[in-house]
N, C-alpha and C positions, 0 to 999 in steps of 0.2 A: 355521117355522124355515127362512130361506134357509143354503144351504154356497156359500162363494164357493171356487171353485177354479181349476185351469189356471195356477195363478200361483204363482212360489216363495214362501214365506212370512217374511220375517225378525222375528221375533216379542219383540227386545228383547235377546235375548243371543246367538239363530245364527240360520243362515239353513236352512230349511230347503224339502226339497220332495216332490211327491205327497204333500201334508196337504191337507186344507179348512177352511177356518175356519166354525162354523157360530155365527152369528149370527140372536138371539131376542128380541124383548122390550127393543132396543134395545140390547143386551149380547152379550159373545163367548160363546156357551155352551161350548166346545169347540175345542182344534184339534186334529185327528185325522188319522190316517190315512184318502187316497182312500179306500179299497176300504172302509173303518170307518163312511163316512158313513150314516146314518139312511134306510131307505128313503120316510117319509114328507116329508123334508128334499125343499125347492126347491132345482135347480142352479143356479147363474150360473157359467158356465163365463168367466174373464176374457182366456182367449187369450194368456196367457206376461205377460211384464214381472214386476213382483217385488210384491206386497202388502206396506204394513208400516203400523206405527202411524201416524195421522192427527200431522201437524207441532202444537206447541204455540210460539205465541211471545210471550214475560211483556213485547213493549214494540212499540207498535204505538199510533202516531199518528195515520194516517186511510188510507184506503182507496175507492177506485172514486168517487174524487173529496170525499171527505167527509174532515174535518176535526175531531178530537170536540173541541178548543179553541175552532172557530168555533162549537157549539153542541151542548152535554152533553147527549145526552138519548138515551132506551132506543134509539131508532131511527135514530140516529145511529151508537149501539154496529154495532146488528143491519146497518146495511149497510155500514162497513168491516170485521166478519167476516164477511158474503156476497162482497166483492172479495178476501177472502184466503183464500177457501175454496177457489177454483179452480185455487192457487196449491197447494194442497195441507194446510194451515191448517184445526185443526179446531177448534182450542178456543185462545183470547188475549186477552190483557189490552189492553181499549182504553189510551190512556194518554195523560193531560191533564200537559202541561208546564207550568210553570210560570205562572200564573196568579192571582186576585184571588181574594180568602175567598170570594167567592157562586158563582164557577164551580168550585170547589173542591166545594161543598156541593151541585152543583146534578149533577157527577158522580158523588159518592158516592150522591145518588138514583139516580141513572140505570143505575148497575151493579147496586142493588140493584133494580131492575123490570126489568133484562137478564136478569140470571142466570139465571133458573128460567123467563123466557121466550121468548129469544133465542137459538138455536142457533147454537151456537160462541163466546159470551160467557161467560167463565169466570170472568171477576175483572174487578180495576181497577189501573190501574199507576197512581199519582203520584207523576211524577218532577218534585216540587219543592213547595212555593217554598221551602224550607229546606235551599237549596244556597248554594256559596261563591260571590258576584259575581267573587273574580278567576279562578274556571272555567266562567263563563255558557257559554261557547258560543254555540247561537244562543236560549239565552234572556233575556228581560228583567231585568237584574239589579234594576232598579227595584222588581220585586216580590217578591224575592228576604229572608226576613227569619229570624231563629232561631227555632228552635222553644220553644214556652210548654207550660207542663201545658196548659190548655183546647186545644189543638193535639192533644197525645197523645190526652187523652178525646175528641177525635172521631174520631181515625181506630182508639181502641180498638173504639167504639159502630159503625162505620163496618165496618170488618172482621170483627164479630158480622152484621151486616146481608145485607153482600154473600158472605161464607165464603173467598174468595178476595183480599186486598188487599196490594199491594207499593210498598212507599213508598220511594223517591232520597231517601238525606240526605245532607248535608257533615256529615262530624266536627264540623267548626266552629261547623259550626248546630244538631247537636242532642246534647247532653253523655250520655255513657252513662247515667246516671240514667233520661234519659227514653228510650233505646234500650231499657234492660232494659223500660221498662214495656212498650213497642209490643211487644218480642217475645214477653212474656208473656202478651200480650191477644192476640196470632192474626197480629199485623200482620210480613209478611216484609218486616223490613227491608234495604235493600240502600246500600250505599255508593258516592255518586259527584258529578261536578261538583264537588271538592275539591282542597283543595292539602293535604291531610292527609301527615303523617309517620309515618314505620312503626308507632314506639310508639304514635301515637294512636290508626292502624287497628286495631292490639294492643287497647287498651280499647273499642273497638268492637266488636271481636269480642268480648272476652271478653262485653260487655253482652248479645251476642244475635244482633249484626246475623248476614246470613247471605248474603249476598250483593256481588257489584263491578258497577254499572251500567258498559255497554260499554267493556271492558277499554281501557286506555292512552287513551282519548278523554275530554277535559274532568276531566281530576286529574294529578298529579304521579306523573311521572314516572319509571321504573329507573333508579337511576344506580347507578354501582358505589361510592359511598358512603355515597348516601342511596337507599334503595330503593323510597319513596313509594310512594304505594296499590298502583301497578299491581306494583310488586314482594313486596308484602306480600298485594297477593291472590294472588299465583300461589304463594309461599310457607305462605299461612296455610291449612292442609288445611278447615278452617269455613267458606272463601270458596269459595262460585260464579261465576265468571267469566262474564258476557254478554258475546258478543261482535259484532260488525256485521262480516260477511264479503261487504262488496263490493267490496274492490276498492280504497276511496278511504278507508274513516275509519283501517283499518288494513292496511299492506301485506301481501301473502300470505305473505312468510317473516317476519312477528314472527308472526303466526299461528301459524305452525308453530310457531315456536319456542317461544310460549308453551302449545301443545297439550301438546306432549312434556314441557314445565319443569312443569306443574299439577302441584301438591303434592294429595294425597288427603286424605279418601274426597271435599272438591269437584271438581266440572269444571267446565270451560269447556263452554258450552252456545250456543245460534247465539239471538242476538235479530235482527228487522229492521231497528229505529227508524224503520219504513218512514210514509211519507206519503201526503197524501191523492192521489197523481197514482199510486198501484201500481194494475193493472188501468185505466187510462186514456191520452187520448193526450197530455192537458194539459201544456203546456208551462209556465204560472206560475201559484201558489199564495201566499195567504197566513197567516202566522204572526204572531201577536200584532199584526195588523196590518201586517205588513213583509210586502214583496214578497221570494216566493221564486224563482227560474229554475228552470228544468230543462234541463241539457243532457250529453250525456256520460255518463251513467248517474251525475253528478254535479246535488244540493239544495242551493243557496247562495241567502245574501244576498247586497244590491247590496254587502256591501265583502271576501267571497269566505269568507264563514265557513260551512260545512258546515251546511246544517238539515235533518238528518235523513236518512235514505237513501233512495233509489230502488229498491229491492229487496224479493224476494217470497221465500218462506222455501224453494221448492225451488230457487231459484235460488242462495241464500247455498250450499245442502245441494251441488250442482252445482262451486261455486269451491272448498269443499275439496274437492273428490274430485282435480277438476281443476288448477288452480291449488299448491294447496298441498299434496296428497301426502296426505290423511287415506284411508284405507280406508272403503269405500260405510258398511258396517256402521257406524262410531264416526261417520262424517259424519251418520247418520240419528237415533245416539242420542244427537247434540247438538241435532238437531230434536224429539225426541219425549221418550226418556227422562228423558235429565237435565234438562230445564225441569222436567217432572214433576216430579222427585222435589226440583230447588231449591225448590217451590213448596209439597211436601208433600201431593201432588195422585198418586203414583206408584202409589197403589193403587184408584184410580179409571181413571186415561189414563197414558198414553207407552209403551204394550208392549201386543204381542197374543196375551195372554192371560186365558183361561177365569177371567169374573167382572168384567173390565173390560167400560168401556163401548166400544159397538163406532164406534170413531173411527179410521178406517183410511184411508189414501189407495193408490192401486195407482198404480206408477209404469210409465213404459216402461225399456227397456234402457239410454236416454241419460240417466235420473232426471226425466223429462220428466214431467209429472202427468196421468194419463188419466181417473181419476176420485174423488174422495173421498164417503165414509161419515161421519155425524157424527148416532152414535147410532140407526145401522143405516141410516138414511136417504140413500140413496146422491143426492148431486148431479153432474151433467156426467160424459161418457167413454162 
């Protein structure tokens, strides 16, 4: 039994201090009071800064130069969550955009030989091909098509497999019929890449869906007449908002704004959409075979379309605290918590508490990442 201590604790609902966390068997056995700790308990005294749950993020492209579109496969997974570990990233959903049936098929292996042996691969994100072509973004609309029953039967069989799987649909591509099925088979579905209208979000949620792929990017729009997606997720309390906090896909006071407006018991939660150039010094990458730039702390095509963000998840955790006004506390349970519990994953990770697995990052005073735990297993710091 190690107790990590020295460090204030914020455990999912406060923050607390003089506690130890004692972590066992890969799991938090306890958090107790200093003076309470076990005298046959190992100390790791951590020197101040704050402890809190290990980051989760449901949407993550590539990583320390790796690309899981350029090639699906377990070890693929396992080293863009070793570049987002140091980032503070304990457990995340690789995530294949939009793409051809065999690279579809050749991920849903590939999460399924991660999961149970890959450290910090927790599921599989696909976002697509059953999105609206007039919201590609920077996807291929070419391959973009509606979804069929044999579609749902794989990513029902799919999500029995991997135990973690979050699929991007357009309303328009996939009719609540076959929503209710995915939701009843495991599969969290989430809404996005749409030009969908309030009512039809309406029927999407009623079907199941459970979630808004990166608020206000690639769907229709608030208006004060017609409220499209992004108004009907922050309205509809069933939706989970993801959000991309860097800076460039949405400015820092709609952020805000839509922090405060989220209708309950959903939240808005921080995803990355980060790519393969995070933890590198790489300046161009490609997507679907398109070249992408890096400059700026901005991901574009040659004709300026946004592919994907430049950003690491303590760093998103950082621009609200900073930038947008959120408090440390609710910025970290958009990191950790609520992915958790969008995902339905809340009683396993995103809080540090006695019986979860010990997925823990220790930050400094400036939210700077000094070292993370993922599954007791302490990496870097």
């Amino acid at each position: 039994m190690e107790a990590l201590v020295g460090a204030a604790v914020f455990d999912g609902t406060e923050t607390r201090t003089d506690v130890a966390v004692l972590v066992e068997a890969g799991r938090i056995a306890a958090v107790l009071p200093r003076d309470a700790v076990p005298a046959d308990a190992r100390l790791t005294d951590l020197g101040g800064g704050l402890l809190t749950a290990g980051f989760i993020d449901a949407q993550v492209n590539g990583g320390g130069g790796v690309m899981l579109n350029d090639g699906p496969t377990a070890d693929a997974m396992a080293a863009i969550a070793a570049a987002h570990r140091r980032f503070g990233t304990t457990g995340l959903l690789p995530t294949l955009i939009t793409d051809t049936p065999a690279a579809t098929a050749a991920a849903i292996a590939a999460a399924a030989a991660a999961v149970p042996t890959r450290p910090g691969v927790i599921g599989l994100h696909l976002e697509g091909p059953h999105l609206a072509p007039a919201r590609r973004g920077a996807h291929v609309a070419a391959l973009m098509r509606p979804m069929a029953e044999a579609d749902a039967d794989q990513l029902i069989a799919a999500a029995e497999a991997i135990g973690v799987l979050m699929v991007t649909v357009a309303v328009e591509q996939a009719p609540p019929t076959l929503i209710r099925r995915l939701a009843d088979g495991g599969v969290t579905v989430s809404l996005g890449h749409t030009d969908a209208a309030y009512d039809d979000v309406r029927r999407a949620v009623d079907a199941g869906a459970r979630a808004a792929t990166h608020l206000f990017n690639a769907m229709s729009p608030l208006g004060h007449r017609a409220p499209g997606i992004a108004g009907a997720a922050l309205d509809m309390g069933a939706l989970w908002c993801g959000m991309i906090a860097d800076g460039h896909h949405v400015h820092p006071a709609t952020l805000g704004i839509a922090i405060r407006g989220k209708r309950g018991p959903g939240r808005c939660f921080l995803v990355t959409d980060a790519m393969g150039t995070v933890g590198t010094e790489g300046t161009v990458f490609t997507l679907n075979g398109r070249t992408c730039r890096r400059a700026d702390g901005r991901l574009t095509l040659e004709d300026g379309t946004l592919a994907g963000a430049d950003i690491d998840m303590a760093a998103s955790v950082r621009l609200l605290v900073e930038r947008v006004g959120v408090g440390v506390e609710e910025a970290l349970r958009m990191a950790s918590a609520w992915p958790a519990d969008m995902l339905g994953i809340g009683e396993m990770r995103g809080r540090v508490q006695a019986g979860l697995q010990a997925d823990l990052v220790h930050l400094r005073e400036d939210l700077a990442v000094r070292g993370t735990w993922v599954a007791g297993v302490r990496n870097g710091g």
